[in-house]
C-alpha distance (Angstrom), angle and dihedral (degrees) to the residues before:
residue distance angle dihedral
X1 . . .
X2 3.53 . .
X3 3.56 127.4 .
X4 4.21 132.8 -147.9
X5 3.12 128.8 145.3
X6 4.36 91.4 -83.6
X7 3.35 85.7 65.0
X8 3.70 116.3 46.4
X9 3.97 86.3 45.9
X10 4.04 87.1 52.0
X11 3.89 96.4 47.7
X12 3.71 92.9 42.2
X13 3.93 82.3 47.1
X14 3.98 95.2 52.5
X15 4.35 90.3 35.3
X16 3.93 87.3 47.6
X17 3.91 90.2 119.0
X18 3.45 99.4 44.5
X19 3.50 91.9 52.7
X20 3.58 93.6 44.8
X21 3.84 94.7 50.3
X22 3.82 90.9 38.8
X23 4.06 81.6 64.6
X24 3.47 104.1 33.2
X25 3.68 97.8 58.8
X26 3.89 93.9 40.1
X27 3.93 95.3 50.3
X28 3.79 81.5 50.8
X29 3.34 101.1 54.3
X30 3.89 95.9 38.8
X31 4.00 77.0 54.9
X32 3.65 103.0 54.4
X33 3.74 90.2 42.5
X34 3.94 100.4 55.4
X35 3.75 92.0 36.2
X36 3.95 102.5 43.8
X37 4.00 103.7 17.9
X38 3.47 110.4 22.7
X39 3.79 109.0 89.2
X40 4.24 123.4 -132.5
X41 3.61 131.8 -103.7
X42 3.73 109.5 -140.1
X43 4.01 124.5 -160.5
X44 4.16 127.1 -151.9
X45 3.79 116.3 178.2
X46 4.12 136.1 170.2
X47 3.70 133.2 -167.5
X48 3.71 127.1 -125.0
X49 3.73 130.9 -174.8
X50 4.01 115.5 -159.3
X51 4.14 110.5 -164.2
X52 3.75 117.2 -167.3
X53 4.48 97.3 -154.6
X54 3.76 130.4 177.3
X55 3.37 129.8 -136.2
X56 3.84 122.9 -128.5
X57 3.74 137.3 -178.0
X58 4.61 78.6 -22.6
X59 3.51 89.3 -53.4
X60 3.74 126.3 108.8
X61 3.66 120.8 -131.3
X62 3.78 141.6 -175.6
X63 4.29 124.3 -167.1
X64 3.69 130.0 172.9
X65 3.35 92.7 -93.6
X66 3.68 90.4 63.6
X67 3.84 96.8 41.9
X68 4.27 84.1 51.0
X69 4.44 82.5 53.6
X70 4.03 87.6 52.4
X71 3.67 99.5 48.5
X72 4.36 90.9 46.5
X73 4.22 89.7 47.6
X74 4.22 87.2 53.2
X75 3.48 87.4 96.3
X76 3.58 98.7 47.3
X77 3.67 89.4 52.6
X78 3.90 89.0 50.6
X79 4.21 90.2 52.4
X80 3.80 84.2 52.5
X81 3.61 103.1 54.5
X82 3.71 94.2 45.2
X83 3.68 86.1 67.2
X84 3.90 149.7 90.4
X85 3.40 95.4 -112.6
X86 3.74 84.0 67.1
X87 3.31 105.8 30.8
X88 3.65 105.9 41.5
X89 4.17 90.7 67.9
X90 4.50 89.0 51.7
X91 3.75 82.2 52.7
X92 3.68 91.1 42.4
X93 3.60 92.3 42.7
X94 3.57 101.7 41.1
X95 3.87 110.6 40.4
X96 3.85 89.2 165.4
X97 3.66 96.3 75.7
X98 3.98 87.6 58.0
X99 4.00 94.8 -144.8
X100 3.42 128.2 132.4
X101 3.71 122.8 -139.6
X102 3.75 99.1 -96.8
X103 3.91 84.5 48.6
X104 3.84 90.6 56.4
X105 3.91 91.8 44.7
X106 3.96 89.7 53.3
X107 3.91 92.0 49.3
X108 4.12 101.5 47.3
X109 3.39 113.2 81.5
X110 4.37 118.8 -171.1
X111 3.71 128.9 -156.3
X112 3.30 133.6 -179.0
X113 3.67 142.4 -161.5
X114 3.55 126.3 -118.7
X115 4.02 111.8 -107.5
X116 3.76 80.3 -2.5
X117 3.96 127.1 122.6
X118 3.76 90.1 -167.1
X119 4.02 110.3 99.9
X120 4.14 122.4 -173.5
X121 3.74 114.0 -152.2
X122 4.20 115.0 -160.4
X123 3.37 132.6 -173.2
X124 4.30 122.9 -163.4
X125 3.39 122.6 -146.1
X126 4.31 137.9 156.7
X127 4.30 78.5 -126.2
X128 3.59 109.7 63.5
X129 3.67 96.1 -171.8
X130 4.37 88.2 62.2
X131 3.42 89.9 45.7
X132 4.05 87.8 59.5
X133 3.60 87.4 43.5
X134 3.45 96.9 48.1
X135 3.90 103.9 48.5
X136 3.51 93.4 39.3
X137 4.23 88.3 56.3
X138 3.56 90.4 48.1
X139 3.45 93.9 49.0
X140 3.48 99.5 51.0
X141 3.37 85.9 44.5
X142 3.93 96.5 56.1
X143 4.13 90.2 42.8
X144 4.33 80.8 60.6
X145 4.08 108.4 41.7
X146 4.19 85.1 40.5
X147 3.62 99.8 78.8
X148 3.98 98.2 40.2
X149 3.86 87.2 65.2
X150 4.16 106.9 29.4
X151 3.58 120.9 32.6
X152 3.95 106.8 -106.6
X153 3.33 126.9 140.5
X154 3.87 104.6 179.9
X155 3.89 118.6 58.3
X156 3.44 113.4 150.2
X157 3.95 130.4 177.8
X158 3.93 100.9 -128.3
X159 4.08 86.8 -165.5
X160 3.92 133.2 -20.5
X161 3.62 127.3 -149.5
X162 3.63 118.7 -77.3
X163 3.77 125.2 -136.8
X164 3.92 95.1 -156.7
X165 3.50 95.1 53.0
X166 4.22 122.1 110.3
X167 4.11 107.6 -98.0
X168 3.75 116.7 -132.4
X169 4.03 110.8 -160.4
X170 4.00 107.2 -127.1
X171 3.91 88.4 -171.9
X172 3.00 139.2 73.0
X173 3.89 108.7 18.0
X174 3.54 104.3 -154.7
X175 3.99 83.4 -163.1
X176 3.59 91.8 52.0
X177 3.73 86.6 52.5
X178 3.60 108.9 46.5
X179 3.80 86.0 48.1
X180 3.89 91.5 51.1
X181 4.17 85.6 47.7
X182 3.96 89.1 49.5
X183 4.04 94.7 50.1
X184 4.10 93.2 40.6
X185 4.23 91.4 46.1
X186 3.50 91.0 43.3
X187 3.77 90.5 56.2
X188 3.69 93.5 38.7
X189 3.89 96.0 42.8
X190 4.06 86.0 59.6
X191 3.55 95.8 48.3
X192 3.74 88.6 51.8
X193 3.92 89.4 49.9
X194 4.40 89.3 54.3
X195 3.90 83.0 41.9
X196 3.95 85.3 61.4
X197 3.09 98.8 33.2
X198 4.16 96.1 52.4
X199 4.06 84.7 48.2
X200 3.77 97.6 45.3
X201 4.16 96.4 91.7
X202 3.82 93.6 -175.4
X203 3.53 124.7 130.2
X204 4.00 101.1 -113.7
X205 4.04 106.7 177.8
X206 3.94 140.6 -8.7
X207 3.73 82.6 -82.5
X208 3.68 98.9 70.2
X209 3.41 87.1 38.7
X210 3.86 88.5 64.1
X211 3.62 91.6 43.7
X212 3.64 97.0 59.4
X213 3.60 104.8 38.9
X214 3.92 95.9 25.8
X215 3.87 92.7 -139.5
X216 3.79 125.8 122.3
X217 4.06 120.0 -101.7
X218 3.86 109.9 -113.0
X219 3.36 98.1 -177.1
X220 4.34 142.1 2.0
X221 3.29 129.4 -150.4
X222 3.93 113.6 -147.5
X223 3.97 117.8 -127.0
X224 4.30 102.4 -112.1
X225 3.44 126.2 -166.9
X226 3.91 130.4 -157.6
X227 4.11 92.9 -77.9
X228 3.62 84.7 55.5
X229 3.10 99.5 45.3
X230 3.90 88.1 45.8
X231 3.55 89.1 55.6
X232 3.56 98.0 47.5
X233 3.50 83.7 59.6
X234 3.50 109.4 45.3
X235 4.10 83.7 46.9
X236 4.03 90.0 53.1
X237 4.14 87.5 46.4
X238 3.72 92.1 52.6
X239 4.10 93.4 49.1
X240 3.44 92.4 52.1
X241 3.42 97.3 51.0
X242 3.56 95.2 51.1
X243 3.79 89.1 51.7
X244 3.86 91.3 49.3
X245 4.53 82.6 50.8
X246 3.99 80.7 55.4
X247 3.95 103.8 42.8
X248 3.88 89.3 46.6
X249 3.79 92.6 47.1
X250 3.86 92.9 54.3
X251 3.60 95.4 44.7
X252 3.76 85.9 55.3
C-alpha cells in the first residue's frame, strides 16, 4: 500500500475509533494503576555545613582563603560518606532499620551547592518515617567520624529531617505517567490502524479499483441503505401512477 499524505489522513480518518479506544482504555489503566496500586516514594533530607577554622593568638578565625579550602574538600567529604567507614557504625548502631552498609550507601544521595559549604544529604524510601530516621542517623553519624580523620572543628546540622512534617511523593508521578501512556498509545494505536489497514485486502473505492486492474472507472454505484431504498421506491410508485393518470386520460 502506498502512503502520501491522502492516505495516512484517510486511514487514520476511517481507524479513528480504534485509535481512540486503543488510548482511552490504556491511559486508564496506566491511571488506575499508578494512582491506586502503585505504591509512593517518599524523600527526607537535612543540611550540614562542615567549617575547617584556625586558631590564632586563642582565638578562632575564618578568611576567604579558608572558606575557598572548604568549598574544594566538598567532594572529599561526599567520597567519605558514601562509604563503610561511615556506614558500617549506622548499621551497627541502628539494627532497627535492617540495612547493611552497602544498602545505606545506595540509598543516601549528597548535593552540593556551587561556591556553597552547605551540603543536603536525602534518603528515598516507600516509608517516609525510615527515610527521616535514616538520613538523620547517617548524618549524625557523618558530623561524628568527620573530625577523627580531617581536621574540622565546626560541623553543624543546619536542619534535620522532621518526622511530623507533611510527605510529598517524589516517585512515581502518576501525571507524568498517564501522560507518558497517552503519547506511547497514541503512537502505538496508529501503527495498529496502518497494520490493519496494510492487511485489509478489500477493494475500498473506484480508486483501488484502478490501482489493481489499471483500467478507468466507467461507472459507480453509490452504497444505499433502507431509507434510500425506501425512497427510491416511494419515488418509482409516484411516477407510475402519474403515468397510469395519463394513459387512462388518453384512452378516454
Amino acid at each position: 500500500m502506498d502512503f502520501d499524505l491522502k492516505t495516512i489522513f484517510l486511514t487514520l480518518r476511517r481507524r479513528f475509533w480504534l485509535i481512540a479506544v486503543f488510548v482511552i482504555v490504556i491511559t486508564t489503566l496506566v491511571g488506575v494503576y499508578f494512582y491506586m496500586f502503585a505504591k509512593p516514594t517518599y524523600e527526607a533530607s537535612t543540611k550540614i555545613i562542615v567549617n575547617k577554622t584556625r586558631v590564632v593568638n586563642g582565638q578562632t578565625e575564618i578568611n576567604m582563603g579558608d572558606v575557598e579550602t572548604n568549598i574544594k574538600i566538598m567532594s572529599t567529604y561526599k567520597d567519605l560518606l558514601k562509604t563503610d567507614w561511615i556506614m558500617k557504625g549506622v548499621a551497627e548502631e541502628h539494627p532497627e532499620f535492617k540495612l547493611t552498609a552497602k544498602e545505606l550507601i545506595d540509598k543516601i544521595n549528597v548535593t552540593d551547592t556551587n561556591d556553597s559549604q552547605v551540603m543536603t544529604f536525602s534518603v528515598k524510601d516507600q516509608s517516609y518515617p525510615l527515610a527521616v530516621e535514616v538520613v538523620n542517623a547517617i548524618t549524625k553519624q557523618f558530623s561524628k567520624k568527620i573530625p577523627e580523620l580531617i581536621e574540622v572543628n565546626n560541623i553543624t546540622i543546619l536542619n534535620e529531617a522532621d518526622i511530623h512534617a507533611q510527605p510529598e511523593r517524589v516517585s512515581p508521578s502518576p501525571l507524568l505517567n498517564i501522560v507518558i501512556a497517552f503519547i506511547i498509545s497514541m503512537v502505538f494505536g496508529m501503527g495498529l490502524a496502518f497494520l490493519k489497514e496494510h492487511l485489509d485486502d478489500t477493494l475500498k473505492n473506484e480508486g483501488d479499483i484502478e490501482r489493481l486492474l489499471g483500467l478507468p472507472t466507467l461507472a459507480v454505484i453509490n452504497k444505499m441503505n433502507r431509507n434510500d431504498l425506501k425512497m427510491i421506491n416511494q419515488h418509482d410508485s409516484f411516477q407510475k401512477e402519474k403515468v397510469g393518470e395519463k394513459t387512462y386520460a388518453s384512452t378516454n
